[in-house]
N, C-alpha and C positions, 0 to 999 in steps of 0.2 A: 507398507504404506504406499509402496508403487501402485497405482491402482491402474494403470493404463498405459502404451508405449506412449513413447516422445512425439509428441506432436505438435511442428513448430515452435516459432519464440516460446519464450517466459512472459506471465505479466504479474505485477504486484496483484495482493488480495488484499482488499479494504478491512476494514474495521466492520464490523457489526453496527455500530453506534453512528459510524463516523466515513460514509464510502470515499472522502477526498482525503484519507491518513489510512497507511500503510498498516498492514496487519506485523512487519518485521519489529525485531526487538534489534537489530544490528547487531548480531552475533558471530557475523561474515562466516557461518560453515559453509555460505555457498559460494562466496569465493575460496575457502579454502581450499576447497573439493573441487571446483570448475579445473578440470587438466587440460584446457583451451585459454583459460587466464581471459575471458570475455568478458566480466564482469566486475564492473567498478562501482565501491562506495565510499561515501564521504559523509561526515555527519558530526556535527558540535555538540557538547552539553549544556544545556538550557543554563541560561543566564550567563552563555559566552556568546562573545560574537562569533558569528560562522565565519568559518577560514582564518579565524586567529590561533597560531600554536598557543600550548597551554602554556604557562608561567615557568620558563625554565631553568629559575632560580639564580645561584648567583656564579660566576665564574671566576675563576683565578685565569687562566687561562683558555682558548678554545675549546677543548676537548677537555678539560680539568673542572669540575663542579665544586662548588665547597658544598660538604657534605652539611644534610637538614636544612639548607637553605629554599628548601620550594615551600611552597604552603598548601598544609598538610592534605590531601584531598577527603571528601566525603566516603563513607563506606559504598562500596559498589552497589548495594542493593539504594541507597540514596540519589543515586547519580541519574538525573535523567535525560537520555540522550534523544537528537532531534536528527532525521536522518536528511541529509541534502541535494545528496547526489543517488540516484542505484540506476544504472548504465548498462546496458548488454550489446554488445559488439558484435551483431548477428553474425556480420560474413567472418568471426573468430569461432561462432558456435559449433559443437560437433554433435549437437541433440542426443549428448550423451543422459542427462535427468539426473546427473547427481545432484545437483541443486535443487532441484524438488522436492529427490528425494532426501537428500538428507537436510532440510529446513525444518526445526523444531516445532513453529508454530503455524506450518502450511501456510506461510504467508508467500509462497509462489506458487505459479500454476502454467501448464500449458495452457497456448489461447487456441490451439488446433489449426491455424494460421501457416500454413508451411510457406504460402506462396507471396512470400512479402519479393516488391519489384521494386528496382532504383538504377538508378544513372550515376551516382554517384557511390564511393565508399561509407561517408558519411552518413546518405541515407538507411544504412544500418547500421549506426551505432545511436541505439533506439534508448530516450531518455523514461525508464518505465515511471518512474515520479511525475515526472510532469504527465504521462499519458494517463495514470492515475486520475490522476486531478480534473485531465481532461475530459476524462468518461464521465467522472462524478458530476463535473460540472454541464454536462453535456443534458444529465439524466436527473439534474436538479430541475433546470430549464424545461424539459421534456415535463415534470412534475407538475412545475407551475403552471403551464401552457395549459394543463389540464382542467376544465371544470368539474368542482367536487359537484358532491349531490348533496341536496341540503338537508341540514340533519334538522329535527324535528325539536321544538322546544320543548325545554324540559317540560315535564310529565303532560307532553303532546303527542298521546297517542304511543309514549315508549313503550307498556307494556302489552300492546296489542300485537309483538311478532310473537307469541307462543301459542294465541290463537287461530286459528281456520282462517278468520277475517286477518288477522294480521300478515299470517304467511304472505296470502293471495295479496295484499296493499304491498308487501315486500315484494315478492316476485313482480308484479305490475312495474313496480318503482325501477328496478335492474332493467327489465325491457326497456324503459323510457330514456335510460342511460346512453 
């Protein structure tokens, strides 16, 4: 599944459906696997608050649980998780590609970007969620800004593109674009 060397950061891969939501299922093999330790996630189960620990039942004392006291969780396949944070800490990076490569659902990718510059440290520790969001919303806007081309009212002329005359009003039409 390696299809190409390392080249540059990582960035999230969108959804199909949905380019401002992460393609990841939060299954962290790519922090697993990162042996630079550059990448951080963070992420809740819908219908929790983000960054509340889960309910961690009842205690006797600190480190003493009474046992069956939490409540009972959902089956894993029922659980659906929201992810919060996914963080990559360039100047930790070693453009080694396990993360790529070993991500289930190719929801990372290189951006082929090797030459990212900064002044500061923090200037790479690069927040890839929000920079998601921010393409998506970037190329929403980019969208709108655009004038469609008017479509034709219904049965105005619809089945005239499999004719000669049709083509030619079609082609015509694209040039005017």
């Amino acid at each position: 599944r390696f299809h190409r060397e390392p080249s540059g950061s990582v960035e999230l891969v969108p959804l199909d459906a949905d380019p401002g939501t992460p393609r990841c299922i939060m299954c962290w093999r790519c922090v697993d696997n990162c042996p630079s330790r550059c990448i951080t996630l963070r992420l809740h189960v819908k219908g929790e608050e983000a960054g509340r620990a889960a309910d961690p039942g009842l205690r006797l004392a600190p480190d003493v649980q009474v046992p069956y006291s939490q409540h009972l969780a959902p089956p894993p396949d029922q659980i659906e998780r929201v992810l919060d944070v996914y963080r990559l800490n360039y100047s930790l990076c070693s453009l080694c590609g396990l993360c790529v490569q070993n991500c289930p659902v190719d929801a990372i990718r290189f951006t082929g970007n090797a030459y990212l510059v900064g002044t500061t440290r923090q200037t790479f520790d690069i927040d890839l969620l929000a920079r998601l969001r921010q393409r998506a919303a970037t190329a929403a806007a980019r969208g709108a800004a655009r004038p469609q081309p008017p479509r034709p009212a219904h049965g105005d002329g619809g089945g005239l593109s499999r004719t000669a005359g049709g083509a030619a009003a079609a082609a015509s039409a694209r040039r005017n674009l």
